[in-house]
N, C-alpha and C positions, 0 to 999 in steps of 0.2 A: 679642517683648515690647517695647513702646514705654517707653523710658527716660527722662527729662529731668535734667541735669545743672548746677547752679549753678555758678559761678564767678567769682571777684573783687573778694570780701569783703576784711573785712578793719579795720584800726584808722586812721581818721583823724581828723582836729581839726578844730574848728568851722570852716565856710568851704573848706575841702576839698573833692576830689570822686572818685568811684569809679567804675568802670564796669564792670556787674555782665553775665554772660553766661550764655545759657542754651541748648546745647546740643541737641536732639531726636535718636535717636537708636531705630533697632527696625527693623520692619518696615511702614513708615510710608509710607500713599499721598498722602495731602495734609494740609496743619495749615493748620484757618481759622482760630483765633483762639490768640493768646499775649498773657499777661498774667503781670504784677507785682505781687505781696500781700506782705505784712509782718505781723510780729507784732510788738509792744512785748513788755517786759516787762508780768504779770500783766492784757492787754488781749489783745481780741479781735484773730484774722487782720483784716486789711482789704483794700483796693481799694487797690491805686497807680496803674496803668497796662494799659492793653490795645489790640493793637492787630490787628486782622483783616487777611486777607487782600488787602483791598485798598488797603494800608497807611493805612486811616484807624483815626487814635488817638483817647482817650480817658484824661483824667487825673481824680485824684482833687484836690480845691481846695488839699491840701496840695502836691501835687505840680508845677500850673501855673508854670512861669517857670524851674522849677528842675531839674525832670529832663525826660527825653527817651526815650522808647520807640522802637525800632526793629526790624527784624529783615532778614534775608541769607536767604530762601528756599532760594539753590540750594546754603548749609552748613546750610540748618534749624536756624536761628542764632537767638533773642530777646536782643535788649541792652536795657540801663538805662544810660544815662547819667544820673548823677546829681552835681549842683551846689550849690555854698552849701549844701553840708551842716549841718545843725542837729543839736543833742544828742540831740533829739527824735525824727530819721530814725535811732535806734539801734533794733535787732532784729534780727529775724532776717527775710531776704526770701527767697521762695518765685516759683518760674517756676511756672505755667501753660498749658495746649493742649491747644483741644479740636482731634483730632488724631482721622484715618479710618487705620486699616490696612490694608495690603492683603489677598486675601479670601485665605483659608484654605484649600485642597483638601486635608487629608489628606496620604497618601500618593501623590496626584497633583499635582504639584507641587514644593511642598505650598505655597508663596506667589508666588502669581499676581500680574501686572502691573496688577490689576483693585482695584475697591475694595471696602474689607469695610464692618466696623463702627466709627462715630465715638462717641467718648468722648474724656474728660476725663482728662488724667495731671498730678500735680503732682511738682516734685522735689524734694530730701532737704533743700532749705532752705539760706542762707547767711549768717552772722552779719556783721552791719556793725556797726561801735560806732564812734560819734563823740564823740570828747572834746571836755570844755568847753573 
């Protein structure tokens, strides 16, 4: 079962910066894309950041200049670096990966060094708040 774990939220003040981590974790053959979404309060999830496998990123217009996507392959690691925190980048952020497992035999095996099926996991979310 492929897992994704947040970490390194938390309370900082306008101008501040955090750097958010998101862990992979299961029975996981390859991860080609990881991203970065947020919710406000009472607003829709959004786009922050994505970055595929061949480490080309993709930010959202809020995010240009200020934060930074990355990732560490061989810990199946997604980071956020994020700067010049605004009141505004308060919510809660969410990791991202669309992510293949390895294939399933059963009883023979039963997790082969081979590739199964690709989908999408998201994780349990991590609250950032920046104060005014």
């Amino acid at each position: 079962q492929v897992q994704l774990v947040e970490s390194g939220g938390g309370l900082v003040q306008t101008g501040g910066s955090l750097r958010l981590s998101c862990v992979a974790s299961g029975n996981i053959f390859s991860i080609k894309d990881m991203g970065w979404y947020r919710q406000a309060p009472g607003k829709q999830r959004e786009l922050v950041a994505t970055i595929n496998d061949d480490d080309v990123t993709k930010y959202s217009e809020f995010a240009k200049g200020r934060f930074t996507i990355s990732r560490d392959n061989a810990k199946k690691t997604c980071y956020l670096q994020m700067n010049s925190l605004k009141f505004e980048d308060t919510g809660v952020y969410y990791c991202s990966g669309l992510i293949r497992e390895k294939q399933y035999n059963g009883d023979f095996g039963p997790w082969a060094a081979l590739p199964g099926p690709e989908d999408t996991y998201w994780g349990q979310g991590i609250q950032v708040t920046v104060s005014p």
